[in-house]
N, C-alpha and C positions, 0 to 999 in steps of 0.2 A: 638764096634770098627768098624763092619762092616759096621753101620750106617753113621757113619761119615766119611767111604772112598767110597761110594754112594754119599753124599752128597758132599764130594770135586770132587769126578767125575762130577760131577752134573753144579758145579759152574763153573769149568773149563770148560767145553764143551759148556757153558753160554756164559760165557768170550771168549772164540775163537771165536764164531758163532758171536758177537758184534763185536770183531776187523774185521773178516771179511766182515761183514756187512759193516764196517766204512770204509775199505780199495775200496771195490768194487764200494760204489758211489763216493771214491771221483774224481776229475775232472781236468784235467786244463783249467782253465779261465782266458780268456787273453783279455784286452783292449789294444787301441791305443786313447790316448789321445792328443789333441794338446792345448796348452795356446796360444792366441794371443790377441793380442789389436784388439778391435773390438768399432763400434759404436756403444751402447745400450740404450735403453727406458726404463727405469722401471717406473718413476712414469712422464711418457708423455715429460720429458725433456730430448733430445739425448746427450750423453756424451761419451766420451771415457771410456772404460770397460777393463777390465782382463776377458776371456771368457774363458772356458776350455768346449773345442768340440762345439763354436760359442752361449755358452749359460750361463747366469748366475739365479742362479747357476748351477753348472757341472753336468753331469749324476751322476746315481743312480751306484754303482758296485756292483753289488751282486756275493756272495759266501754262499757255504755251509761249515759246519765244516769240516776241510781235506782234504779242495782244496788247488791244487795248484795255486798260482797265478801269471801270466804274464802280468805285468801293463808297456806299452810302453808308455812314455810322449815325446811331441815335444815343444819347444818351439821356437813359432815363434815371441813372442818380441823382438825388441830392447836391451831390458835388462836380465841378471839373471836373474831367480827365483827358487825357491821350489815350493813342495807343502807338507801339512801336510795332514796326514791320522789318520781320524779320526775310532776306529774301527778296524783296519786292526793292528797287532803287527807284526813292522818291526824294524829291527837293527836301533840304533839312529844314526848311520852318513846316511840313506836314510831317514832322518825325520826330522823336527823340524827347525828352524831357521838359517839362515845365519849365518857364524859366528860364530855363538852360537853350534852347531850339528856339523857343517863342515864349511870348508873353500870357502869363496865366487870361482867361476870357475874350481871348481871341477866336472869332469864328472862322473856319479854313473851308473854302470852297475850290471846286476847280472843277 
């Protein structure tokens, strides 16, 4: 018997030292992203683009597990849009299609 409340001692104090391990890097990381229509070249013929931060495609956003994340988007087109995140799990009305997820001219903050 004594062995096995060593042993729970053991794990637990395993277990705590991990959550705290996990608590202490994690981070907040926060982008500012902007969509706009842009002129772009990709294969040498200039055309009109969707750009997100003047580049297709869009930056890289990196996280670790149990960050927190502050993604600020702007959109400088003409038009609505989304963006879907690929990777990243967020509530489906900040995800997925027009329409489809949420209603077109809805503002999403959080």
């Amino acid at each position: 018997m004594r062995k096995l409340q060593t042993c729970f001692v053991a794990l637990a104090i395993a277990a705590a030292m991990l959550f705290l391990t996990t608590v202490v890097h994690a981070e907040l990381v926060e982008y500012d992203l902007t969509i706009a229509e842009e002129v772009v070249s990709i294969t040498e013929r200039k055309v009109l683009g969707m750009t997100l931060n003047g580049s297709i495609p869009g930056p890289v956003l990196r996280f670790r597990e149990g960050d927190r994340a502050r993604i600020r988007v702007r959109n400088d087109m003409d038009v609505e849009t989304s963006i879907h995140w690929h990777g990243i799990l967020v509530p489906p009305g900040m995800d997925g299609v027009p329409y489809v997820s949420f209603p077109v001219g809805q503002r999403l903050s959080g």
